[in-house]
N, C-alpha and C positions, 0 to 999 in steps of 0.2 A: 581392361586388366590393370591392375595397380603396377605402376615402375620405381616408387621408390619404396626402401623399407620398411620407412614410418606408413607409409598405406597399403602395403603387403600384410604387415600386423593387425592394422585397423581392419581390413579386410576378414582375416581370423578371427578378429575377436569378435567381429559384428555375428559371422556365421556360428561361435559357440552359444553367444547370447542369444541369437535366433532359435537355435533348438530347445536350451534352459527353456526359454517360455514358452516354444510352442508343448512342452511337454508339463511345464504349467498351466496351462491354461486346456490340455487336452486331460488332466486329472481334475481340472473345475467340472470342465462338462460332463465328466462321467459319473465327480457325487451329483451334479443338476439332475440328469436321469438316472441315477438311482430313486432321488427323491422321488419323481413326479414317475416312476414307474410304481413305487408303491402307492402313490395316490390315484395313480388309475385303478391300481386292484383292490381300492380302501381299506388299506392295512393302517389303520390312523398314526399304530404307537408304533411300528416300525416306519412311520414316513418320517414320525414326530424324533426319533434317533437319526435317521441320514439327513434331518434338517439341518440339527445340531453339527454334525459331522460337515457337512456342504457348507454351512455358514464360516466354519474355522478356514477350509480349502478357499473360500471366495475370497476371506477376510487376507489372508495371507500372501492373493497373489495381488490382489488390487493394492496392499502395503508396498508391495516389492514394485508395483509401477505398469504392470503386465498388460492390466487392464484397469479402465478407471474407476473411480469409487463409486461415482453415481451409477454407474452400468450393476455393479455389487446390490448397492442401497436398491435397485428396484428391481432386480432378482431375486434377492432377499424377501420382498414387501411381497411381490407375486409370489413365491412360493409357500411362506406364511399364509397369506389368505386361501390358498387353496386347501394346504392341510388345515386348517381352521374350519373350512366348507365341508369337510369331512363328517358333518354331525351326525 
């Protein structure tokens, strides 16, 4: 347990920051399955909109430090080629 007040705060602030992302990062994964819930039911041009959508959410949190960019750059690439396999 933290005893002085400079690590009583630190303490606070880590566990506020801890929630911010995990509720970042739990709004990534739900546009990820959106997408790839319409490309199982091959809905191409609504998969081809929650792409869209999912990419700005990915792009946003990987900025912010959440998660890193290359983990974005190849969830991005995978989910492209799948809607793309959609022909």
């Amino acid at each position: 347990m933290a005893n002085t007040a400079q690590a009583r705060k630190r303490a606070r602030q880590a566990e506020k920051r801890r929630q911010h992302n995990a509720s970042l990062k739990s709004e990534m994964r739900t546009s990820i399955k959106k997408v790839r819930k319409l490309i199982a039911s091959g809905d191409k041009a609504g998969a081809q909109a929650a792409l869209s959508a999912s990419f700005s959410t990915m792009d946003s949190v990987a900025g912010k430090g959440v998660i890193h960019r290359n983990t974005t750059a190849r969830t991005k690439s995978r989910l492209t080629a799948a809607v793309k396999a959609l022909a």
